[in-house]
N, C-alpha and C positions, 0 to 999 in steps of 0.2 A: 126419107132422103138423108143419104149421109154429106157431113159436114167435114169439112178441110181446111186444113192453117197452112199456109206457105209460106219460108223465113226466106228473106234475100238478107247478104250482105255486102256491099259494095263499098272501094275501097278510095272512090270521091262523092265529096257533100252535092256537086252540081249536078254529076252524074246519077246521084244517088235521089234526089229531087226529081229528074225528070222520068227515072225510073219508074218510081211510085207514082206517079202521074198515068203515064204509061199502061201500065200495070189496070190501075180503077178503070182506067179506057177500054181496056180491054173487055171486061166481059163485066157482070154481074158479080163482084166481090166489094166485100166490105173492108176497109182501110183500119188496121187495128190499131197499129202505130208503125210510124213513120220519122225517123228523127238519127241527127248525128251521133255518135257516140264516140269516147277515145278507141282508140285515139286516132280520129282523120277521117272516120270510116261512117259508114251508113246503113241501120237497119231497117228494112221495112218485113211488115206481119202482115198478111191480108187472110180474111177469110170468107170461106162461102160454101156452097156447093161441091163436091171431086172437080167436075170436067171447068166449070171458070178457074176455079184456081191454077186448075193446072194451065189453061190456058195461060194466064196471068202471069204466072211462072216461065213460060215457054218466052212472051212478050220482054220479061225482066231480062234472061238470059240474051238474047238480041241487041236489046236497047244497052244496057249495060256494059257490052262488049271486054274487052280485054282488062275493064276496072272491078267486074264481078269477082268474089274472094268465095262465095259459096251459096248453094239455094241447099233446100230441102223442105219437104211437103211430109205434115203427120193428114195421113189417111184417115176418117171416120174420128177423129178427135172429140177427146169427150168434154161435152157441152160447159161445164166449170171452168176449163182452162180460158176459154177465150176471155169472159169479163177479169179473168185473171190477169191477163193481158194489160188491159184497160186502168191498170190498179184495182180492180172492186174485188176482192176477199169474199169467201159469203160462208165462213164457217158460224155453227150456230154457237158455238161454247169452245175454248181451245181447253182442250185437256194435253194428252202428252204433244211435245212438239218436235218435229223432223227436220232440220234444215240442210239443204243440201246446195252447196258454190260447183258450179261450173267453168270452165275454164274459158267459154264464151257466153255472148249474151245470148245467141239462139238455141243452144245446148238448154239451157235453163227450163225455156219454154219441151221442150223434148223431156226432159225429167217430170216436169210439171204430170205432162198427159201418158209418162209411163207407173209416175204412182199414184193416180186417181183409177188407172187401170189396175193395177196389181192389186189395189186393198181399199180398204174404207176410211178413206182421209178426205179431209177438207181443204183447201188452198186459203193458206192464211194471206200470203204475200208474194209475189212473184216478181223480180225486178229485172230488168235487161238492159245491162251497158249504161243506164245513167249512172255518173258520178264513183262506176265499178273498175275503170281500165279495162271494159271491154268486156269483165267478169258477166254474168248472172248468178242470181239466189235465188233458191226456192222456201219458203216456209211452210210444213203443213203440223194439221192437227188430225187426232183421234184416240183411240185407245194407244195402250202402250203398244200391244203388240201390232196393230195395224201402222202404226207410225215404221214399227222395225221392220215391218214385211213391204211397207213403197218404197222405203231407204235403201234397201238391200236389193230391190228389184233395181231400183235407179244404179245401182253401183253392178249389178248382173252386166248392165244393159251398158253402162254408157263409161264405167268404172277402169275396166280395160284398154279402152283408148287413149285412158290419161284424161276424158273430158270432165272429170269430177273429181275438183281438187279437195274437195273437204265434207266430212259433213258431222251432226253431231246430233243426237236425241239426249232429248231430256222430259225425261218420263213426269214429275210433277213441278213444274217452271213455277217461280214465286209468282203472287200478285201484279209486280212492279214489272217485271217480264209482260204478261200478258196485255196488263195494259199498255205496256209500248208499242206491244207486236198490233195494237187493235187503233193505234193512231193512223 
């Protein structure tokens, strides 16, 4: 069975609230996060199954009306992303590191699951709209060159739009790095 993420954003807190609501009523999907973000605005992540979410997505788009600002659904999304979502990280060791800023916070989660796709990296850290102005981060790890080969994919894919404002590798990160990125 494949699995699906669906990002809403909407551009009030109340509305944005009953969305999500809405949304988990809808069919069989699970609530990943849910929560205000700068500036004013409202993200929710659900995941589940193709056909609820997209339901769920269909439900957001109605409910929401005239204050939705954007949806979008990653198809068959690979399995690491989601507890990435959640904050849980699950690399086993960070050797080189990848970090890549997005110019939104659901942009983020879309890098996330295009360079777990491209190469052999682990999601160190994923962050969306909290305490970012709206931004997202990605952090990952693995060899040097798989680090450059999800970077490069992420900037193939999402770099051209302008949704990818920065990024940077850093092939052996000191000690005091690491264990910050592992807090």
């Amino acid at each position: 069975m494949r699995k699906a993420v669906g990002f809403v954003e909407i551009k009030s807190i109340p509305v944005g609230i009953q969305t999500a609501d809405e949304m988990v009523k809808a069919g069989n999907v699970e609530l990943l996060l849910a929560s205000p973000m700068c500036p004013g605005k409202y993200i929710i992540i659900i995941g589940g199954q193709v056909g609820p979410v997209k339901a769920a997505m269909s439900k957001a788009e109605l409910v929401s009306g005239i204050y939705l600002i954007d949806t979008h659904v990653i198809d068959n999304v690979r399995e690491e992303v989601l507890p990435a979502i959640a904050g849980i990280g699950t690399p086993n060791e960070i050797q080189a590191v990848g970090a890549i800023e997005t110019i939104s916070a659901l942009t983020a989660v879309i890098a996330a699951d295009v360079a777990v796709k491209a190469s052999n990296v682990s999601i160190v850290d994923l962050r969306v709209a909290r305490g970012l102005g709206g931004k997202g981060y990605l952090v990952i790890t693995g060899e040097v060159s798989s680090v450059k080969s999800a970077v490069n994919a992420c900037l193939a894919k999402l770099g051209i739009s302008g949704e990818v404002t920065s990024t940077s590798i850093i092939p052996r990160p000191h000690k005091s790095i690491v264990e910050n990125l592992l807090k």
